[in-house]
Biopython code that builds the backbone (N, CA, C, O; Angstrom):
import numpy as np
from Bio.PDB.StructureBuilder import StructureBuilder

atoms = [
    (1, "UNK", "N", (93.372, 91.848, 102.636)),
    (1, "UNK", "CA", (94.177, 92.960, 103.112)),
    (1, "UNK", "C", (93.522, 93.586, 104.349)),
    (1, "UNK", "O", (94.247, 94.059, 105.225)),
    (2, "UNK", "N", (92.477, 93.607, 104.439)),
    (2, "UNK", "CA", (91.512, 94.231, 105.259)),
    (2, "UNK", "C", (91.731, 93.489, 106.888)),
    (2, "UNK", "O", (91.852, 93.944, 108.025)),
    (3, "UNK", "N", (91.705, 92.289, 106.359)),
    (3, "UNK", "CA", (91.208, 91.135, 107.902)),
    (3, "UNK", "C", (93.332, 91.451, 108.035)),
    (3, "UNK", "O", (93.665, 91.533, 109.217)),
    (4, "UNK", "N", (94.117, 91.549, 107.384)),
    (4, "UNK", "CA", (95.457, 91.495, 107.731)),
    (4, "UNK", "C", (95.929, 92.677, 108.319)),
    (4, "UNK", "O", (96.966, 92.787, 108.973)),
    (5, "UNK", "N", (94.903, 93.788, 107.984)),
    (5, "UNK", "CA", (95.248, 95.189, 109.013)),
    (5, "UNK", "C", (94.857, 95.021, 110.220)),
    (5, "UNK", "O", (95.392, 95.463, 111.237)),
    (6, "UNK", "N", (93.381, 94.014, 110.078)),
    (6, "UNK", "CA", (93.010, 93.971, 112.258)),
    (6, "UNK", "C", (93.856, 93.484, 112.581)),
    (6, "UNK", "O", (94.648, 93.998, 113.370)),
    (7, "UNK", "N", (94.007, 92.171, 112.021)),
    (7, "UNK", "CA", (95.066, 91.201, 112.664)),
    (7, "UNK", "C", (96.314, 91.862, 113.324)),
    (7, "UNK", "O", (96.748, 91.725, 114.467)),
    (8, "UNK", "N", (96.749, 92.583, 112.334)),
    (8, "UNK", "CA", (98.217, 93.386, 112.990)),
    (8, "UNK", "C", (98.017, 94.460, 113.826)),
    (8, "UNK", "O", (99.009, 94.966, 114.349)),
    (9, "UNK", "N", (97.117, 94.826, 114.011)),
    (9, "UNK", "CA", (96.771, 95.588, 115.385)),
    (9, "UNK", "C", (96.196, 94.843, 116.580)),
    (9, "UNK", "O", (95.646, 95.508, 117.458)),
    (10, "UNK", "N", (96.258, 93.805, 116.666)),
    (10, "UNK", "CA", (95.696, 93.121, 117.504)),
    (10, "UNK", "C", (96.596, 92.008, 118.087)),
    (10, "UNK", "O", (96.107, 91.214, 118.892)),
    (11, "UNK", "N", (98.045, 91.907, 117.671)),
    (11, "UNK", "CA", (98.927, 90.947, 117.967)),
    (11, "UNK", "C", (99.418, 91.630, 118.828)),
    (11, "UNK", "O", (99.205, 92.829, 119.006)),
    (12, "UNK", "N", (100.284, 90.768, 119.581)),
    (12, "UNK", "CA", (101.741, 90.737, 120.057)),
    (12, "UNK", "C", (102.803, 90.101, 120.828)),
    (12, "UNK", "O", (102.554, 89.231, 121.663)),
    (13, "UNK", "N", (103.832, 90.459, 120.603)),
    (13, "UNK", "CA", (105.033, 89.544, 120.895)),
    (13, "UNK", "C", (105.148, 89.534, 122.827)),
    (13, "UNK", "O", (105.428, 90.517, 123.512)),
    (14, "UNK", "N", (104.834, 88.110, 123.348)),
    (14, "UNK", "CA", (104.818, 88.549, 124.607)),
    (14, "UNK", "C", (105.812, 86.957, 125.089)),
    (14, "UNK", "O", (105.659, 86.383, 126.167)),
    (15, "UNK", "N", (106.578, 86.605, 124.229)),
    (15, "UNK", "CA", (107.630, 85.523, 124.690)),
    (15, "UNK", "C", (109.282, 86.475, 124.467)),
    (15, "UNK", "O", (109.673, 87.297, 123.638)),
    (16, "UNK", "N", (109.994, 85.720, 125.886)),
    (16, "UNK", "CA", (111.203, 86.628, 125.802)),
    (16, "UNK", "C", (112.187, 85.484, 124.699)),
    (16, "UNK", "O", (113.360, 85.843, 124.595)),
    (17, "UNK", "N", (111.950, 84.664, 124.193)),
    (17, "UNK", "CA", (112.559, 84.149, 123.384)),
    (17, "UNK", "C", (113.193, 84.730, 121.733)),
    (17, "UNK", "O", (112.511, 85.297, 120.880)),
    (18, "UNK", "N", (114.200, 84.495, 121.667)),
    (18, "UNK", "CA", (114.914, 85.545, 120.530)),
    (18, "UNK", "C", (114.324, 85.678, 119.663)),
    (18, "UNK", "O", (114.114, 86.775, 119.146)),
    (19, "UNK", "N", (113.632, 83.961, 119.017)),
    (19, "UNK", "CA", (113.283, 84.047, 117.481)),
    (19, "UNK", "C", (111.463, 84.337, 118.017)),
    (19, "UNK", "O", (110.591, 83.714, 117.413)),
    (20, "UNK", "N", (111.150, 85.110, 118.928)),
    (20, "UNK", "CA", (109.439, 85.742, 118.709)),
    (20, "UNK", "C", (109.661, 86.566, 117.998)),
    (20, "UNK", "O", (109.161, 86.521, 116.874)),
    (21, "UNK", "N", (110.721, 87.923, 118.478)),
    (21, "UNK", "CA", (110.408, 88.570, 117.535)),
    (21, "UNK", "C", (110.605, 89.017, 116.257)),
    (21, "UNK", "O", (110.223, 89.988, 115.605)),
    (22, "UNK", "N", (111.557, 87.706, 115.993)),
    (22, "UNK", "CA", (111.820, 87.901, 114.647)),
    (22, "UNK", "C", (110.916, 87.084, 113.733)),
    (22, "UNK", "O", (110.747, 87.162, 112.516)),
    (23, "UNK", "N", (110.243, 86.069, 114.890)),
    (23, "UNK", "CA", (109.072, 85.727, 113.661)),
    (23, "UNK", "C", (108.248, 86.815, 113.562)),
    (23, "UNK", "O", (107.666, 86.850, 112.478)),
    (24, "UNK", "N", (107.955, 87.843, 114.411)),
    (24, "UNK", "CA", (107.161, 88.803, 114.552)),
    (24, "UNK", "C", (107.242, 90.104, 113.121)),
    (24, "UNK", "O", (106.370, 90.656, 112.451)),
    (25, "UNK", "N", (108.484, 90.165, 113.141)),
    (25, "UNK", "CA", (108.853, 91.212, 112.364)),
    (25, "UNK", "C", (108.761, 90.551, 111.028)),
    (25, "UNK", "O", (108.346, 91.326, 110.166)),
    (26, "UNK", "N", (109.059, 89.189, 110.548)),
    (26, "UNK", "CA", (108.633, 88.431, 109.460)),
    (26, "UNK", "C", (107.472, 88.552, 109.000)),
    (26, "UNK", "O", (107.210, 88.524, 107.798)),
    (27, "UNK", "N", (106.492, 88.727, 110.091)),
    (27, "UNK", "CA", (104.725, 89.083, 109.734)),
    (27, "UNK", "C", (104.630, 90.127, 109.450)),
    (27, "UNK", "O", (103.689, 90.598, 108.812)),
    (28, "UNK", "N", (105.762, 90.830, 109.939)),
    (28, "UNK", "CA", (105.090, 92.736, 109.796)),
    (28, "UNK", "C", (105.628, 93.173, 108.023)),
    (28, "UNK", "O", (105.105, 93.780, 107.088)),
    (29, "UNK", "N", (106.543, 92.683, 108.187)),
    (29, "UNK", "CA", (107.801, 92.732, 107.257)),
    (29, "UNK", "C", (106.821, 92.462, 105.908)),
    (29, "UNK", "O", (106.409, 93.434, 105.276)),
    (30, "UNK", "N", (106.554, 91.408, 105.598)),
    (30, "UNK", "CA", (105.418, 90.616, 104.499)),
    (30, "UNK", "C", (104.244, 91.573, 104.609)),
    (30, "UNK", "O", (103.964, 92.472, 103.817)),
    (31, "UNK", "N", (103.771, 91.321, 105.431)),
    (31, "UNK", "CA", (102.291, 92.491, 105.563)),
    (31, "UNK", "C", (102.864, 93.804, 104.585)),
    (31, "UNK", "O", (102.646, 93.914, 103.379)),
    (32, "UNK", "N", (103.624, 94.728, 105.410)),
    (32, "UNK", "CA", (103.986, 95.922, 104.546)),
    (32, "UNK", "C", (104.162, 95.554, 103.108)),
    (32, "UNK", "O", (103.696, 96.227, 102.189)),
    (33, "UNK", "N", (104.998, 94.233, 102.921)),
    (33, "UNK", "CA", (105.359, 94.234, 101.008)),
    (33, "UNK", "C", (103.816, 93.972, 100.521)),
    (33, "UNK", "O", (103.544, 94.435, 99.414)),
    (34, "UNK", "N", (102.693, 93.228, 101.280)),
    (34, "UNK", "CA", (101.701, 93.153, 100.775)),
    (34, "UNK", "C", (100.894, 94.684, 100.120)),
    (34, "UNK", "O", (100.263, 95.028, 99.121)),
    (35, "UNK", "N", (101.288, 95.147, 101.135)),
    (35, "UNK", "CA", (100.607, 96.521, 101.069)),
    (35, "UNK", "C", (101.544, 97.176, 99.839)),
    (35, "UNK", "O", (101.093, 97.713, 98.828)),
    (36, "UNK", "N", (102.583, 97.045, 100.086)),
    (36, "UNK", "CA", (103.324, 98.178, 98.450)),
    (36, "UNK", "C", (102.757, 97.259, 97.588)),
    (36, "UNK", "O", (102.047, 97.838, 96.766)),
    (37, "UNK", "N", (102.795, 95.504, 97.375)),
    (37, "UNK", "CA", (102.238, 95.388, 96.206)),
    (37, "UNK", "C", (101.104, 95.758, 95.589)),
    (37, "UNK", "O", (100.914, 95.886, 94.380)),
    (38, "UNK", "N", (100.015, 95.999, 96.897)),
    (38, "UNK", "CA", (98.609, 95.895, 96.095)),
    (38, "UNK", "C", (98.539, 97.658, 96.073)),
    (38, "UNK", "O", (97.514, 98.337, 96.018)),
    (39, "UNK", "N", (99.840, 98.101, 96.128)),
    (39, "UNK", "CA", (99.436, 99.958, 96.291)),
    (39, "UNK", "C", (99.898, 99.812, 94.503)),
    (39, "UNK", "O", (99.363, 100.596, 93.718)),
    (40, "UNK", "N", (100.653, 99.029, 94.109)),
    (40, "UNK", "CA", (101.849, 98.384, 92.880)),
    (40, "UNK", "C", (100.336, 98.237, 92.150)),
    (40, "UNK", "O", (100.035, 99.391, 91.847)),
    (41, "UNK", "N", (99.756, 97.755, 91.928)),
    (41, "UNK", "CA", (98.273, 96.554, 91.469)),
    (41, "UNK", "C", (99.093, 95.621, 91.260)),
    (41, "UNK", "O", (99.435, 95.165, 90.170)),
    (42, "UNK", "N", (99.494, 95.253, 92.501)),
    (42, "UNK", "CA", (100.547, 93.532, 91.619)),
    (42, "UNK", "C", (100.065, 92.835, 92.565)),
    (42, "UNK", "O", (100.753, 92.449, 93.510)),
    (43, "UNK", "N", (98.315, 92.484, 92.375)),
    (43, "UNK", "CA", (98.083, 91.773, 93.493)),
    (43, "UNK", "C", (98.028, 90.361, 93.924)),
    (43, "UNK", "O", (97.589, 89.862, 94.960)),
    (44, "UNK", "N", (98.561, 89.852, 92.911)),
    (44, "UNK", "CA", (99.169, 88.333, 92.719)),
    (44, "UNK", "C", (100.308, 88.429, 94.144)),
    (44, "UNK", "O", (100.134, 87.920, 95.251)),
    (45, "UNK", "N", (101.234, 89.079, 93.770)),
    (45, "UNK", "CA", (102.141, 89.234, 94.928)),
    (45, "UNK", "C", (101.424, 89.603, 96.093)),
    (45, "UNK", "O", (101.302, 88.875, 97.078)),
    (46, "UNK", "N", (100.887, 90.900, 95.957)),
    (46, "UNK", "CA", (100.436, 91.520, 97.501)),
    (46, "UNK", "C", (99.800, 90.409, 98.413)),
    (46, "UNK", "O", (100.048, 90.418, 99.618)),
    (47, "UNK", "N", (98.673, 89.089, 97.649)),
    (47, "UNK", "CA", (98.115, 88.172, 97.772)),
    (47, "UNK", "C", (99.372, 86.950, 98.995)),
    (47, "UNK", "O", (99.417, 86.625, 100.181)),
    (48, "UNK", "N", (100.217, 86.665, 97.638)),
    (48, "UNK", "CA", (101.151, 85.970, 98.429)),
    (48, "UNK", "C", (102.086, 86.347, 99.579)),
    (48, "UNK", "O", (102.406, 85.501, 100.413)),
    (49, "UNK", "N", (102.647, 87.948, 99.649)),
    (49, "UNK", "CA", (102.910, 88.064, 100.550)),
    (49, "UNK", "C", (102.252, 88.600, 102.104)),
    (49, "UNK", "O", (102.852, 88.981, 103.110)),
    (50, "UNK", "N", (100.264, 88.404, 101.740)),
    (50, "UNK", "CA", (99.711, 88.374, 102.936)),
    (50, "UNK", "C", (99.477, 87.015, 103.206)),
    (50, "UNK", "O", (98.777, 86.648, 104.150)),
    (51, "UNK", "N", (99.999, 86.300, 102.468)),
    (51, "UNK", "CA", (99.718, 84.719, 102.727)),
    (51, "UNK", "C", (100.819, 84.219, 103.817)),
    (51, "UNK", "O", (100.412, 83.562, 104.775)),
    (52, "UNK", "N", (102.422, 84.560, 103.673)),
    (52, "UNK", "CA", (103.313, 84.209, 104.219)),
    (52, "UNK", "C", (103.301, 84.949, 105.265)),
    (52, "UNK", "O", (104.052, 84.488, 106.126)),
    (53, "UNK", "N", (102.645, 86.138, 105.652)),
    (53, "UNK", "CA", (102.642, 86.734, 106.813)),
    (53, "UNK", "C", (101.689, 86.272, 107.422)),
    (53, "UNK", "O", (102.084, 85.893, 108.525)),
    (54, "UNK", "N", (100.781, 86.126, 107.306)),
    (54, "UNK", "CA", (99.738, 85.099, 108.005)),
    (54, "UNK", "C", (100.000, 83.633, 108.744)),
    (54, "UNK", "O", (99.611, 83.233, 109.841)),
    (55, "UNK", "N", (100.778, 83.009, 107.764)),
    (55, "UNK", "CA", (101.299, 82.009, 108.474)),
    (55, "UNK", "C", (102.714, 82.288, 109.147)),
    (55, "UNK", "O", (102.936, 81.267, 109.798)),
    (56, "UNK", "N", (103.490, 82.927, 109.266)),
    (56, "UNK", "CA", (104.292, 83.681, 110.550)),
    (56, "UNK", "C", (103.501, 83.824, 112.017)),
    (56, "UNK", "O", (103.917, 83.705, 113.170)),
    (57, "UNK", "N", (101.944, 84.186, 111.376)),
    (57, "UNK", "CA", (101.546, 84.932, 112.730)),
    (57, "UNK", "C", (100.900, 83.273, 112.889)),
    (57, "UNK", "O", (100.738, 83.436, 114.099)),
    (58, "UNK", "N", (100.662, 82.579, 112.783)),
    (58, "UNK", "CA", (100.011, 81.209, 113.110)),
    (58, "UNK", "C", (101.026, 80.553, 113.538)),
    (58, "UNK", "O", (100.760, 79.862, 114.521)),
    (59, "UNK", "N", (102.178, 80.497, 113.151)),
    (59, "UNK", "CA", (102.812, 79.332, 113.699)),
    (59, "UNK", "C", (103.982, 80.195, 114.859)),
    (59, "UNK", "O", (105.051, 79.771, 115.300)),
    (60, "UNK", "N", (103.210, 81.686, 115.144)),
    (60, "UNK", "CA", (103.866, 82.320, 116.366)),
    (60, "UNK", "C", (102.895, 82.231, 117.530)),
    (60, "UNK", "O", (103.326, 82.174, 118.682)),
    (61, "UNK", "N", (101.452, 82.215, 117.231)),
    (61, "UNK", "CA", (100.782, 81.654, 118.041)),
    (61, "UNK", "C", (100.833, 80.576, 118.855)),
    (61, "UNK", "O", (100.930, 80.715, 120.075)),
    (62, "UNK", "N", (100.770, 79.303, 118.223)),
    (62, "UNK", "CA", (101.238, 77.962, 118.070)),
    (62, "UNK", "C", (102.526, 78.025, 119.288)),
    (62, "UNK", "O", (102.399, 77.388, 120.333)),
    (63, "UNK", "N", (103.783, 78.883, 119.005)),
    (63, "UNK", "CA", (104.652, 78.582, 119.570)),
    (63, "UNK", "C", (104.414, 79.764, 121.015)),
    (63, "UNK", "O", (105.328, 79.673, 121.835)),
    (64, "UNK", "N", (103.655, 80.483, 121.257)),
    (64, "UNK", "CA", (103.402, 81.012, 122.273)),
    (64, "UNK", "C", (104.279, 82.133, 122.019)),
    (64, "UNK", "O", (104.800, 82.651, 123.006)),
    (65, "UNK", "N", (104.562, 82.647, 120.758)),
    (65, "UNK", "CA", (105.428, 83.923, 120.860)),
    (65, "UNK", "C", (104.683, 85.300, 120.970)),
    (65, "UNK", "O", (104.977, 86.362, 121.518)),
    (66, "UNK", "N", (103.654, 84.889, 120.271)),
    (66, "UNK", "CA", (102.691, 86.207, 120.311)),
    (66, "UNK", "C", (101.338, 85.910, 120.996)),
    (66, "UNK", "O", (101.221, 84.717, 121.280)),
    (67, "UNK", "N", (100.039, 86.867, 121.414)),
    (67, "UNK", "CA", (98.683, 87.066, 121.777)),
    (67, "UNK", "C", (98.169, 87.399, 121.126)),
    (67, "UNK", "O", (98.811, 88.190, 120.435)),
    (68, "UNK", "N", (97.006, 87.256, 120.768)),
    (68, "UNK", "CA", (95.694, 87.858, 120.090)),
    (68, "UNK", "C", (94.561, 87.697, 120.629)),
    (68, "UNK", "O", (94.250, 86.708, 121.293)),
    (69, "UNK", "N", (93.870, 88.621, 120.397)),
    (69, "UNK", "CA", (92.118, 88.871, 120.980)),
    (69, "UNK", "C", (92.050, 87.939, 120.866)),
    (69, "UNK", "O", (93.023, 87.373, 120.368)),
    (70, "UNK", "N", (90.906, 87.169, 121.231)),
    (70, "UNK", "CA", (90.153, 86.198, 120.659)),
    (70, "UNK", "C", (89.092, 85.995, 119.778)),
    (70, "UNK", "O", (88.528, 84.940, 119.488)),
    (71, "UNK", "N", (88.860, 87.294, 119.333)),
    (71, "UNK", "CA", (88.381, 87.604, 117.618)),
    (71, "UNK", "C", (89.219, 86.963, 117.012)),
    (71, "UNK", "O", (88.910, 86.002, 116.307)),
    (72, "UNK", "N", (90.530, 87.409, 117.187)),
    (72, "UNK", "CA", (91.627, 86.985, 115.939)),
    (72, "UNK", "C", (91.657, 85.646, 116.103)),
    (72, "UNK", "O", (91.113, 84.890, 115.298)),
    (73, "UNK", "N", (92.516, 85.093, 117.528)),
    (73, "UNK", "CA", (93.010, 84.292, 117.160)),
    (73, "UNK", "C", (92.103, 82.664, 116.780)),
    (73, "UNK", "O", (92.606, 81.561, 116.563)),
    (74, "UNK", "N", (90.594, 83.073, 116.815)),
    (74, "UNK", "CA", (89.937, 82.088, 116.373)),
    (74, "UNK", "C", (89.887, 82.033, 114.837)),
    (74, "UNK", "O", (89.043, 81.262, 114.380)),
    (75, "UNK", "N", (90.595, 82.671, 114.016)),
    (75, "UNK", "CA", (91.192, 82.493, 112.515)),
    (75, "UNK", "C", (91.785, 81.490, 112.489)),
    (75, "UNK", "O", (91.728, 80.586, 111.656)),
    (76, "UNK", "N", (92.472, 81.593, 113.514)),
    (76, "UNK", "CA", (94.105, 81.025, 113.470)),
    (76, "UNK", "C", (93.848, 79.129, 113.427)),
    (76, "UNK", "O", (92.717, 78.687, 113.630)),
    (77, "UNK", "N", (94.583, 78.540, 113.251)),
    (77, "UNK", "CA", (94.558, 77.248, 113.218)),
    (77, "UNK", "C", (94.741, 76.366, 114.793)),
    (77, "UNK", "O", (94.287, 75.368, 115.352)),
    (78, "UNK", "N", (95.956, 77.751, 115.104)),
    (78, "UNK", "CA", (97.121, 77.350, 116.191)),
    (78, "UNK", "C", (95.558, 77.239, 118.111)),
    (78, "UNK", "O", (95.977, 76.955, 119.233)),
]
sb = StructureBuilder()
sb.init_structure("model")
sb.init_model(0)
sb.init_chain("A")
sb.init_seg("    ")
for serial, (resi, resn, name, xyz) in enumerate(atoms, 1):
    if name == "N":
        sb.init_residue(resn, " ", resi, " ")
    sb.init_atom(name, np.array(xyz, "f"), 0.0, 1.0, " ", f" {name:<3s}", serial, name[0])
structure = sb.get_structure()
């Protein structure tokens, strides 16, 4: 949860292509349910849905939709 709060301060959407920012908002979108789950203790979920937001933000990298430091994006696969 921790490394998924830098991360999301440290992105962003810098392709004018339609689906950036909706992969964008897919990451943000998941991140937040992560966060109600583990506010929930349902951290099985909170778990999985920082999992699917994570890979949003990797395969937005990948496609050049978003930037990251280069702290971050040496996580990344992309």
């Amino acid at each position: 949860m921790k490394r998924m709060t830098n991360v999301m301060k440290k992105v962003k959407v810098i392709s004018k292509d339609k689906n950036a920012k909706e992969f964008h908002d897919f990451a943000s979108n998941y991140y937040k349910d992560g966060l109600y789950f583990f506010k929930k203790e349902q951290y099985e979920e909170a778990f999985e849905a920082f999992i699917i937001s994570w890979a949003y933000l990797d395969i937005s990298l990948k496609l050049g939709f978003i930037e990251a430091s280069k702290d971050v994006r040496e996580m990344f696969t992309a």
